[in-house]
CHARMM-style PDB file with segment names, atoms N, HN, CA, C and O in Angstrom:
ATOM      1  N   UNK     1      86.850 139.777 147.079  1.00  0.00      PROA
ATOM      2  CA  UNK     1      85.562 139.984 146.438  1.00  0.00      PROA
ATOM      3  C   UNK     1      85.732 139.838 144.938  1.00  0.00      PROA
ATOM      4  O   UNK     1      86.542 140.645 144.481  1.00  0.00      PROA
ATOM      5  N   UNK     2      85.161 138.989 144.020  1.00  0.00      PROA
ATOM      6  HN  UNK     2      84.503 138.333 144.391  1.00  0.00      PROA
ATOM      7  CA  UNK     2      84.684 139.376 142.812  1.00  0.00      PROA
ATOM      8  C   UNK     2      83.915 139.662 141.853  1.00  0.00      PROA
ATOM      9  O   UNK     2      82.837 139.208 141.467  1.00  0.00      PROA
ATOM     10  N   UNK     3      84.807 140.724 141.403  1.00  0.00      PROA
ATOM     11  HN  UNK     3      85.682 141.092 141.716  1.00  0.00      PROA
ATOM     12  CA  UNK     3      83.585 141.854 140.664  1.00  0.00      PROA
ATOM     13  C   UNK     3      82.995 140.408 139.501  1.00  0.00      PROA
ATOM     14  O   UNK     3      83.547 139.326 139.301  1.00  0.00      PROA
ATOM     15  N   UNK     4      81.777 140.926 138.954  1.00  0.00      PROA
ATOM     16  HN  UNK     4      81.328 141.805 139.116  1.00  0.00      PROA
ATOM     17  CA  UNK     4      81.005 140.145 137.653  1.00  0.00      PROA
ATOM     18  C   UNK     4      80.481 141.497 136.780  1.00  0.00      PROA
ATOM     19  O   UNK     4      79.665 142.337 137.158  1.00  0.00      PROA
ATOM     20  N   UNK     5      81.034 141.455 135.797  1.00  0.00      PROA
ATOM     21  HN  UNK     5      81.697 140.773 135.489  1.00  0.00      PROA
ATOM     22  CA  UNK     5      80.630 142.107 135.193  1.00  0.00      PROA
ATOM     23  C   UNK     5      79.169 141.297 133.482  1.00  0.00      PROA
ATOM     24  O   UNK     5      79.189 140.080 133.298  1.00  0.00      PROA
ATOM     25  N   UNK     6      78.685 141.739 133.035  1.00  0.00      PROA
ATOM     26  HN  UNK     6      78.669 142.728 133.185  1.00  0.00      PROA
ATOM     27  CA  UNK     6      77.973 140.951 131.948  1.00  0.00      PROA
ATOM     28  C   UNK     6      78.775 141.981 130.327  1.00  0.00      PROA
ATOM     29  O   UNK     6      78.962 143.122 129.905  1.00  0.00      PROA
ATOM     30  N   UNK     7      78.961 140.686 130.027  1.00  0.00      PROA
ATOM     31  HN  UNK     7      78.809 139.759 130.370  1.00  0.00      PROA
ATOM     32  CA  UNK     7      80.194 141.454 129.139  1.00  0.00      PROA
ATOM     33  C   UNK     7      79.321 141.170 127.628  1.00  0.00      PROA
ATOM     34  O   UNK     7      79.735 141.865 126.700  1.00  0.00      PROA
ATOM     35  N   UNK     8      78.024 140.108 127.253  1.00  0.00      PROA
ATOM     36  HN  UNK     8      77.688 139.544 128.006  1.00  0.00      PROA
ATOM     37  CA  UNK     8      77.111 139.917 126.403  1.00  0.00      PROA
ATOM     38  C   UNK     8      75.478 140.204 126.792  1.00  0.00      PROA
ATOM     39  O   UNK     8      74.875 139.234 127.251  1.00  0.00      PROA
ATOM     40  N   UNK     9      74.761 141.419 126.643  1.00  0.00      PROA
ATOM     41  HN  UNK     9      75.251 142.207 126.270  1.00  0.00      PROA
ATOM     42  CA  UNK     9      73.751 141.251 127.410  1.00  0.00      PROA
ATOM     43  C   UNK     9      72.601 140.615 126.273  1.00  0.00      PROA
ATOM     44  O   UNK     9      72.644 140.731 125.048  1.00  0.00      PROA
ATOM     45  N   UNK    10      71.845 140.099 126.883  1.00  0.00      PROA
ATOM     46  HN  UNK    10      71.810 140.005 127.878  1.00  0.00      PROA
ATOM     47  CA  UNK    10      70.821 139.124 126.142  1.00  0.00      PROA
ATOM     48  C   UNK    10      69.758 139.699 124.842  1.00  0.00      PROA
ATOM     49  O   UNK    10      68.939 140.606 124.695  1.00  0.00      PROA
ATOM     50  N   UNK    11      70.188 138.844 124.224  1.00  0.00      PROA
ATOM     51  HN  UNK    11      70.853 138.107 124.343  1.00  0.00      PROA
ATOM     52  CA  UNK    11      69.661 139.347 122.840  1.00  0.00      PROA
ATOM     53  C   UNK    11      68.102 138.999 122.705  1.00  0.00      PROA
ATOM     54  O   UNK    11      67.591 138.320 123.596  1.00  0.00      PROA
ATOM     55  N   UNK    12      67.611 139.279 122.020  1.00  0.00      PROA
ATOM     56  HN  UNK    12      68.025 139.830 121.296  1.00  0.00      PROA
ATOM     57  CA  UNK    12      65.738 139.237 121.594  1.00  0.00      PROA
ATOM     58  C   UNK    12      65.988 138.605 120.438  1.00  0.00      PROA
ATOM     59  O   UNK    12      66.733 139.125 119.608  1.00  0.00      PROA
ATOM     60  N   UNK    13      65.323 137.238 120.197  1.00  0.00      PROA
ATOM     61  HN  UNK    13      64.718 136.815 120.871  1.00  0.00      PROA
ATOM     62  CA  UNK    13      65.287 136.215 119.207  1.00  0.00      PROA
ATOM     63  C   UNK    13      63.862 137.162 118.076  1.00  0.00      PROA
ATOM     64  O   UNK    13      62.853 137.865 118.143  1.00  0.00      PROA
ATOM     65  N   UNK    14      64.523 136.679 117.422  1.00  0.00      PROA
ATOM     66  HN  UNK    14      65.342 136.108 117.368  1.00  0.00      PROA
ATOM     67  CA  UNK    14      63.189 137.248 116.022  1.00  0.00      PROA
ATOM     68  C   UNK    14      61.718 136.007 116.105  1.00  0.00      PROA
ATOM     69  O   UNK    14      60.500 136.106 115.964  1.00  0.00      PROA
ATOM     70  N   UNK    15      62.928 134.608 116.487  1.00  0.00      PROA
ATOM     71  HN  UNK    15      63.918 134.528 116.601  1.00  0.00      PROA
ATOM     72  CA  UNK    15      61.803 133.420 116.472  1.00  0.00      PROA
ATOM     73  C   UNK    15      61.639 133.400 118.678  1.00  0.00      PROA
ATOM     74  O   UNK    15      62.432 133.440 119.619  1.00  0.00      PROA
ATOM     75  N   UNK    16      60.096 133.313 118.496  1.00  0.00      PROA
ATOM     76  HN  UNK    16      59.452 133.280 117.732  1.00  0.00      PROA
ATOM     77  CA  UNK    16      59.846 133.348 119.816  1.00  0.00      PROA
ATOM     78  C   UNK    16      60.061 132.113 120.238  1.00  0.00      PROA
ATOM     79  O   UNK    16      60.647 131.832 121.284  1.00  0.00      PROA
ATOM     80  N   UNK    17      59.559 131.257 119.376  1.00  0.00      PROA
ATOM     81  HN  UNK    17      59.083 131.485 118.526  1.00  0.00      PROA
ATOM     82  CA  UNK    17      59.660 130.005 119.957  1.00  0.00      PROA
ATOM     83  C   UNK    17      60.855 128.764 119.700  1.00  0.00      PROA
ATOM     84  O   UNK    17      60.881 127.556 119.465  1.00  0.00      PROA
ATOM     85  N   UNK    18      62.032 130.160 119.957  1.00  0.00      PROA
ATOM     86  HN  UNK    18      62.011 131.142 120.148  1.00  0.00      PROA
ATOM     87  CA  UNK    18      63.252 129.546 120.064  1.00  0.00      PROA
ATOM     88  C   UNK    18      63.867 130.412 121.216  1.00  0.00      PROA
ATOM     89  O   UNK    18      63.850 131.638 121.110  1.00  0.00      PROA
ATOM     90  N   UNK    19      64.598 129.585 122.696  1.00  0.00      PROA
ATOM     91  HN  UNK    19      64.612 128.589 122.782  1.00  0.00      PROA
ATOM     92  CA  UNK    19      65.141 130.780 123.693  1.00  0.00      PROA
ATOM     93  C   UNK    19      66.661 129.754 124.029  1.00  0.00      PROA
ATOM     94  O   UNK    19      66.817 128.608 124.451  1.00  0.00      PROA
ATOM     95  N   UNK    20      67.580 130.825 123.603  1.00  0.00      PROA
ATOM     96  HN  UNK    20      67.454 131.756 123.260  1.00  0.00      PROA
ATOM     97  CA  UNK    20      68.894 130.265 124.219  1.00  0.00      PROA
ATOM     98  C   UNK    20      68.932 128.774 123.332  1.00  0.00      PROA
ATOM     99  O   UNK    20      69.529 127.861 123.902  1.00  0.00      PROA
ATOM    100  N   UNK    21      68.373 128.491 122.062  1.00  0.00      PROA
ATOM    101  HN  UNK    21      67.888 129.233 121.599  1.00  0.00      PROA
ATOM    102  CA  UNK    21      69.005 127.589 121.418  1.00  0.00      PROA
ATOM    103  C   UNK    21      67.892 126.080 121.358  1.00  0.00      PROA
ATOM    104  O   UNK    21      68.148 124.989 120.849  1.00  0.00      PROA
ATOM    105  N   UNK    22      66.888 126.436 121.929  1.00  0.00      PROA
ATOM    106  HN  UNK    22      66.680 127.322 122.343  1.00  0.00      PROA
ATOM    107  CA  UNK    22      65.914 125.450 122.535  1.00  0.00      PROA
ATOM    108  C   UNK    22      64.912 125.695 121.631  1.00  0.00      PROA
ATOM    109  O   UNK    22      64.682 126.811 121.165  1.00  0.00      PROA
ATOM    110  N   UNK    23      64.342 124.755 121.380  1.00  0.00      PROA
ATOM    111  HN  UNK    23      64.528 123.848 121.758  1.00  0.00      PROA
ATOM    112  CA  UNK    23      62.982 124.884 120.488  1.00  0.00      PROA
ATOM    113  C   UNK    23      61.507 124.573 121.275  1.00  0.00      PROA
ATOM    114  O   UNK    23      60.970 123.478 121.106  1.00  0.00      PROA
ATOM    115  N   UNK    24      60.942 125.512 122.069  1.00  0.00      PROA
ATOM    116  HN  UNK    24      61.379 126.401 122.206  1.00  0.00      PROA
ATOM    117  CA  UNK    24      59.714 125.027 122.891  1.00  0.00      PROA
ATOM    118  C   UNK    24      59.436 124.546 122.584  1.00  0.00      PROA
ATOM    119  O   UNK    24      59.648 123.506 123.208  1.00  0.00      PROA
ATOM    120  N   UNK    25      58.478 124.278 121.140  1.00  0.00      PROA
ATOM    121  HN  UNK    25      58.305 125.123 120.633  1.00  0.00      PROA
ATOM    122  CA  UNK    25      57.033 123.579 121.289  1.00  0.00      PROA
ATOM    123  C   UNK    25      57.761 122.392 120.817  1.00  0.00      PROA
ATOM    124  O   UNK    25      56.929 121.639 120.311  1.00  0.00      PROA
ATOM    125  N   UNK    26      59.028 121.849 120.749  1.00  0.00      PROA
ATOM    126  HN  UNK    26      59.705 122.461 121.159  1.00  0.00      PROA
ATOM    127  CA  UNK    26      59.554 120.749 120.936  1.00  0.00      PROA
ATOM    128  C   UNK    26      59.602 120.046 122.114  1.00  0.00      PROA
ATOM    129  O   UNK    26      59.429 118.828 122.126  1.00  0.00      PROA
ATOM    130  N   UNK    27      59.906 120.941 123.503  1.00  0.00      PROA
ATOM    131  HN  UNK    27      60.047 121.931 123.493  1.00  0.00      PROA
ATOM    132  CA  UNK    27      59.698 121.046 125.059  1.00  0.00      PROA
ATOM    133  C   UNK    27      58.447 120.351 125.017  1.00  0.00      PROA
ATOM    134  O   UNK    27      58.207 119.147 125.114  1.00  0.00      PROA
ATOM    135  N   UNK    28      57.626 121.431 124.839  1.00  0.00      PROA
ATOM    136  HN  UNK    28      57.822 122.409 124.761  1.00  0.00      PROA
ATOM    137  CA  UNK    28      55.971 121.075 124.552  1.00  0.00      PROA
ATOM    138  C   UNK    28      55.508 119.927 124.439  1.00  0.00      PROA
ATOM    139  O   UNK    28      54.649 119.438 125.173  1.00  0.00      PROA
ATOM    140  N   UNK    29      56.179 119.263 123.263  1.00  0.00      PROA
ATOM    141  HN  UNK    29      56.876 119.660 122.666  1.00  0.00      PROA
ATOM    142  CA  UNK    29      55.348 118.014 122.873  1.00  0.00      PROA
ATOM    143  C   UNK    29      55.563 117.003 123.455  1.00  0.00      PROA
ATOM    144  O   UNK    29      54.738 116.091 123.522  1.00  0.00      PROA
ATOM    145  N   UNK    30      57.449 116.954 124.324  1.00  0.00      PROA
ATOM    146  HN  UNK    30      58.119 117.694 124.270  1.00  0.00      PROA
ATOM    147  CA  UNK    30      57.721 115.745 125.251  1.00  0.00      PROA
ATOM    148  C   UNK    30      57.398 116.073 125.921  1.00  0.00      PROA
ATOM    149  O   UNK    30      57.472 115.089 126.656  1.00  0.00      PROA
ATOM    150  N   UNK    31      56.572 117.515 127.046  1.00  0.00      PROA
ATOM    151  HN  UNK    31      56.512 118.314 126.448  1.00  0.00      PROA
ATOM    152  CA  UNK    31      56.104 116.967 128.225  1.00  0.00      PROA
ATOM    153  C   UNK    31      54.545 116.339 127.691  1.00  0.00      PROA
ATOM    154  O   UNK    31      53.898 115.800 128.589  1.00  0.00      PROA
ATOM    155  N   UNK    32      54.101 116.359 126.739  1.00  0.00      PROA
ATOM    156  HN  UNK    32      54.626 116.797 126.009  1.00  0.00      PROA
ATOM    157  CA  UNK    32      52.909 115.791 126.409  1.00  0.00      PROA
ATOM    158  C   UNK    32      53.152 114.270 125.822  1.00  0.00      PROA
ATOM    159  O   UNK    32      52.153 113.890 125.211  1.00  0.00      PROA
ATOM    160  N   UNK    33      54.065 113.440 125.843  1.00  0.00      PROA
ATOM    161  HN  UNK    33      54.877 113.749 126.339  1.00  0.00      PROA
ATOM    162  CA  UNK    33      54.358 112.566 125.703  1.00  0.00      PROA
ATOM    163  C   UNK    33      53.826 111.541 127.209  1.00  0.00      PROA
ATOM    164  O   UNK    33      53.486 111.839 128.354  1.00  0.00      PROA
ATOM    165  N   UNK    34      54.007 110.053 126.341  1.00  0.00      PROA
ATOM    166  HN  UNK    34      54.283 109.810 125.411  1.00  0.00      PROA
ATOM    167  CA  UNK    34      53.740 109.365 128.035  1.00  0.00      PROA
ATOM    168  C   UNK    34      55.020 108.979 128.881  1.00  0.00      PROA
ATOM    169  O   UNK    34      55.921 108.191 128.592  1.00  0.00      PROA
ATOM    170  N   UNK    35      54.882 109.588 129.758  1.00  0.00      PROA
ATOM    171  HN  UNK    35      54.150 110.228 129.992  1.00  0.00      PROA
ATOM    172  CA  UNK    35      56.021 109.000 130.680  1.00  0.00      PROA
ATOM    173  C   UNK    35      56.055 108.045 132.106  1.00  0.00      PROA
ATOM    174  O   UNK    35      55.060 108.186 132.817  1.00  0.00      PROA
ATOM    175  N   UNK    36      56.872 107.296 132.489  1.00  0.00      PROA
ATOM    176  HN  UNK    36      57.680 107.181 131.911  1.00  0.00      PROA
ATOM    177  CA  UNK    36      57.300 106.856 133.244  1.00  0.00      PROA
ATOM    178  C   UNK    36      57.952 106.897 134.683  1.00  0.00      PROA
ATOM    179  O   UNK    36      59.119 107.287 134.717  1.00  0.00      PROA
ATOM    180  N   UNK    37      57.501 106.632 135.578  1.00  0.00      PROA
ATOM    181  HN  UNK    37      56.553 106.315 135.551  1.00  0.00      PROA
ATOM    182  CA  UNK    37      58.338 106.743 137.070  1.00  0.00      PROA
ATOM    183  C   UNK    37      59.319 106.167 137.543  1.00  0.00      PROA
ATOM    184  O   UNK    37      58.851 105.157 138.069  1.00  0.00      PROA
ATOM    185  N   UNK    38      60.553 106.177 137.709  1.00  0.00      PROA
ATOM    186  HN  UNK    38      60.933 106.998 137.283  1.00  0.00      PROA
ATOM    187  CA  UNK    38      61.411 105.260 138.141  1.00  0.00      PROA
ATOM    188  C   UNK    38      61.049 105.097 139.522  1.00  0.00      PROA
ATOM    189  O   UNK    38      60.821 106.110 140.182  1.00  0.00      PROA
ATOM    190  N   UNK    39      60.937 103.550 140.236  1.00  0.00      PROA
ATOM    191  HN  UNK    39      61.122 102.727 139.700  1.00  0.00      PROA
ATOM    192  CA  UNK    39      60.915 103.267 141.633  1.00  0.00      PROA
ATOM    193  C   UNK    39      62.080 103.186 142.502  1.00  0.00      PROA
ATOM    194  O   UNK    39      63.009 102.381 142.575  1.00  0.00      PROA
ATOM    195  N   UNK    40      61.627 104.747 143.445  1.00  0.00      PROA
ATOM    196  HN  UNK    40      60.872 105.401 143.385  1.00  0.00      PROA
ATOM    197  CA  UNK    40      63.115 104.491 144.542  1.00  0.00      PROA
ATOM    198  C   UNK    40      63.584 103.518 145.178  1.00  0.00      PROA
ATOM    199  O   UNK    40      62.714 102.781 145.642  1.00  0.00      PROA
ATOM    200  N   UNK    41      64.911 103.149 145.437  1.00  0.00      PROA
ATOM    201  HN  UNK    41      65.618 103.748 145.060  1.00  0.00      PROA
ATOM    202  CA  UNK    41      65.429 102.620 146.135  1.00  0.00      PROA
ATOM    203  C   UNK    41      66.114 101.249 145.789  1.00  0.00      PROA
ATOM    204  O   UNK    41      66.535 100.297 146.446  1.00  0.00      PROA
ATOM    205  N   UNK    42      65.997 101.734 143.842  1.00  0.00      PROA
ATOM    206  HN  UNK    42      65.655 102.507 143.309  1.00  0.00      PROA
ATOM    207  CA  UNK    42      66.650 100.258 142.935  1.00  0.00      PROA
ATOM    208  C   UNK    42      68.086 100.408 143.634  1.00  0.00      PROA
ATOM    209  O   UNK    42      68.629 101.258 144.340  1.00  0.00      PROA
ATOM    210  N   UNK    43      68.453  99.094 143.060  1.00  0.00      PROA
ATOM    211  HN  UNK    43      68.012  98.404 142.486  1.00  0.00      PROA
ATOM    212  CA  UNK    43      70.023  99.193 142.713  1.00  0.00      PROA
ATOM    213  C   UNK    43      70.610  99.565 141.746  1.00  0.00      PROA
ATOM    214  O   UNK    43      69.916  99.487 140.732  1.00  0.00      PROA
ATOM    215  N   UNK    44      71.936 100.073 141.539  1.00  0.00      PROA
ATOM    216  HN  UNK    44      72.499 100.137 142.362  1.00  0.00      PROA
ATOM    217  CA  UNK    44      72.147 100.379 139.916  1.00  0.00      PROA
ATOM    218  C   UNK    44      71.506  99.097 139.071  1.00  0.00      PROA
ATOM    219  O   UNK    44      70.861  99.314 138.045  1.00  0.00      PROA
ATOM    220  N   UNK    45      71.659  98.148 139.418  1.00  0.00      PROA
ATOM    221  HN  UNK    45      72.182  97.972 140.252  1.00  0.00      PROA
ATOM    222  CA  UNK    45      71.611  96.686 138.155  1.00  0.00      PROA
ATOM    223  C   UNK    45      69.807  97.023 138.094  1.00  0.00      PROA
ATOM    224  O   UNK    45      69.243  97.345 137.048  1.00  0.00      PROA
ATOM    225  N   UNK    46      69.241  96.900 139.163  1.00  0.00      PROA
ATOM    226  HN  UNK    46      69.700  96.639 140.012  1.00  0.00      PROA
ATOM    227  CA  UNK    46      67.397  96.835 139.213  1.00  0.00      PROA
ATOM    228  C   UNK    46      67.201  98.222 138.315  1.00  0.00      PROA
ATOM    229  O   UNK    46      66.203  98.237 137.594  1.00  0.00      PROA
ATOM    230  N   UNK    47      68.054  99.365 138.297  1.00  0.00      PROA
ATOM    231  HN  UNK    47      68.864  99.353 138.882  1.00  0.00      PROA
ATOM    232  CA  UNK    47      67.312 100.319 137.748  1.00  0.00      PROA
ATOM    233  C   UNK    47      67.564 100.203 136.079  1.00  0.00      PROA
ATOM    234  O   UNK    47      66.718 100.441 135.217  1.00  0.00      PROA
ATOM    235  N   UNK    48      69.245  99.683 135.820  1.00  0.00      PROA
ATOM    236  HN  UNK    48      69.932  99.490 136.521  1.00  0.00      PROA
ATOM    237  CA  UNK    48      68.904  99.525 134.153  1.00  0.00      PROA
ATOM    238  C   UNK    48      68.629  97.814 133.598  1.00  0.00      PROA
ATOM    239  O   UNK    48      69.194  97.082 132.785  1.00  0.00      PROA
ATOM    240  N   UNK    49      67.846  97.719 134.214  1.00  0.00      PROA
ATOM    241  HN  UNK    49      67.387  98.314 134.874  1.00  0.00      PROA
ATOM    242  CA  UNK    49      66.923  96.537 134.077  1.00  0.00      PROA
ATOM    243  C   UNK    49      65.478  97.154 134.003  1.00  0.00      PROA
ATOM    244  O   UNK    49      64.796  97.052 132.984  1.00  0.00      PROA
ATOM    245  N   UNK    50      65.101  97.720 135.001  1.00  0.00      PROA
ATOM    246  HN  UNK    50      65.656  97.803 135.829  1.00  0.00      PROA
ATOM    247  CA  UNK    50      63.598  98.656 134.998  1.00  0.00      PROA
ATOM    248  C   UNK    50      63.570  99.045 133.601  1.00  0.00      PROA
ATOM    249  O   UNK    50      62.774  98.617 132.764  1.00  0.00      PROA
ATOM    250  N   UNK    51      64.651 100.028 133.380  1.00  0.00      PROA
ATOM    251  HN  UNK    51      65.298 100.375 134.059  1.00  0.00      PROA
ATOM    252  CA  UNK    51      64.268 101.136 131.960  1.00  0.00      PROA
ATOM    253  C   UNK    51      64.817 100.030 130.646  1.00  0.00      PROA
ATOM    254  O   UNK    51      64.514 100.196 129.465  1.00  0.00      PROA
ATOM    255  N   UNK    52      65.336  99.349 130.964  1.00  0.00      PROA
ATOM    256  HN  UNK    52      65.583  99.215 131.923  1.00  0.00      PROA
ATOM    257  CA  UNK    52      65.346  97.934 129.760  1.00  0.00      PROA
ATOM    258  C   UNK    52      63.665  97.550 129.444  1.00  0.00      PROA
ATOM    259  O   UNK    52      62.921  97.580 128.463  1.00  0.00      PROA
ATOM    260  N   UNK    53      63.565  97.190 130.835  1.00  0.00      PROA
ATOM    261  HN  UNK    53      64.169  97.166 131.631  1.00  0.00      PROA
ATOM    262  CA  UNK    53      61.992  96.362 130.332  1.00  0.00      PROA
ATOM    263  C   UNK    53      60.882  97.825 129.752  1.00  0.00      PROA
ATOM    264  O   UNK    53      60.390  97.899 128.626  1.00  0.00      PROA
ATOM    265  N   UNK    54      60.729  98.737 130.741  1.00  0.00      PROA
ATOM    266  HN  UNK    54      61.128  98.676 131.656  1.00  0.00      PROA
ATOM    267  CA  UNK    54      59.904  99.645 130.176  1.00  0.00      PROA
ATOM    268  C   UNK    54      60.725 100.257 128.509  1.00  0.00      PROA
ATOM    269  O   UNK    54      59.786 100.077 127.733  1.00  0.00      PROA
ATOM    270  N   UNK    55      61.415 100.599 128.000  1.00  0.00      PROA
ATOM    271  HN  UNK    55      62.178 100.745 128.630  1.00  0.00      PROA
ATOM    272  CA  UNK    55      61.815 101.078 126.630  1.00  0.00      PROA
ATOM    273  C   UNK    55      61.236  99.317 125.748  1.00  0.00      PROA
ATOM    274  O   UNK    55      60.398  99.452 124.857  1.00  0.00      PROA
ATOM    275  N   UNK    56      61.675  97.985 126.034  1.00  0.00      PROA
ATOM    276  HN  UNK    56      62.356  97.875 126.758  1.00  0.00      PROA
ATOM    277  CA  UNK    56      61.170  97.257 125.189  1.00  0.00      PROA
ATOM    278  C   UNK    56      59.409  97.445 124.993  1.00  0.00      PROA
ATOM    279  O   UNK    56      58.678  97.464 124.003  1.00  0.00      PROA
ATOM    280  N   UNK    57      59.187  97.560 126.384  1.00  0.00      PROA
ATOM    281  HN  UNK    57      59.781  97.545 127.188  1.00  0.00      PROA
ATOM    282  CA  UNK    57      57.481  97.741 126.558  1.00  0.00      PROA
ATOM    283  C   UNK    57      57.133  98.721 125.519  1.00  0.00      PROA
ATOM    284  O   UNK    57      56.200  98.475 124.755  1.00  0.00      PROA
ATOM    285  N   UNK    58      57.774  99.760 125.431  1.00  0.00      PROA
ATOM    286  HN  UNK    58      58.532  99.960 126.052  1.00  0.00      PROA
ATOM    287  CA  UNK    58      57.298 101.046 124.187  1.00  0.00      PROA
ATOM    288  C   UNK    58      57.603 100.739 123.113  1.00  0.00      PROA
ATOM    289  O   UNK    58      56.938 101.449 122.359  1.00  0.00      PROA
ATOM    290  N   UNK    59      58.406  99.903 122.391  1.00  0.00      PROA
ATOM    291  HN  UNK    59      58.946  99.326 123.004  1.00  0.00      PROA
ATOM    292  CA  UNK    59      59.199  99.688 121.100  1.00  0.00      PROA
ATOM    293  C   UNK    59      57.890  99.116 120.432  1.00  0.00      PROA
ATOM    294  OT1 UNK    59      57.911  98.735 119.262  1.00  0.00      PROA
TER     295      UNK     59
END
C-alpha cells in the first residue's frame, strides 16, 4: 500500500484570474477564437497537409 501524503497544500492566488500559473481570460479568448475540425481517419501525411492548407487559409 502507499501512503500519499500532501506535503504543499494549495495556496489562494491574490490574482483570480490567474490558477496554477494559467491566465483565464487568456483561456477565454482562444476558446472564442475560430476554430477548426480535423477529419477522422487521415493519414499522418493527409493530416499535416490538412493543417498546412487550413493555417495558410488563416495567414
Amino acid at each position: 500500500m502507499i501512503d500519499c501524503a500532501v506535503v504543499h497544500p494549495a495556496t489562494i492566488h491574490a490574482d483570480k484570474n490567474h490558477h496554477l500559473g494559467v491566465d483565464i481570460q487568456h483561456l477565454i479568448a482562444l476558446t472564442k477564437q475560430k476554430s477548426y475540425k480535423m477529419p477522422s481517419g487521415l493519414t499522418r501525411e493527409e493530416r499535416r497537409a490538412w493543417a498546412k492548407k487550413v493555417q495558410q487559409t488563416t495567414d
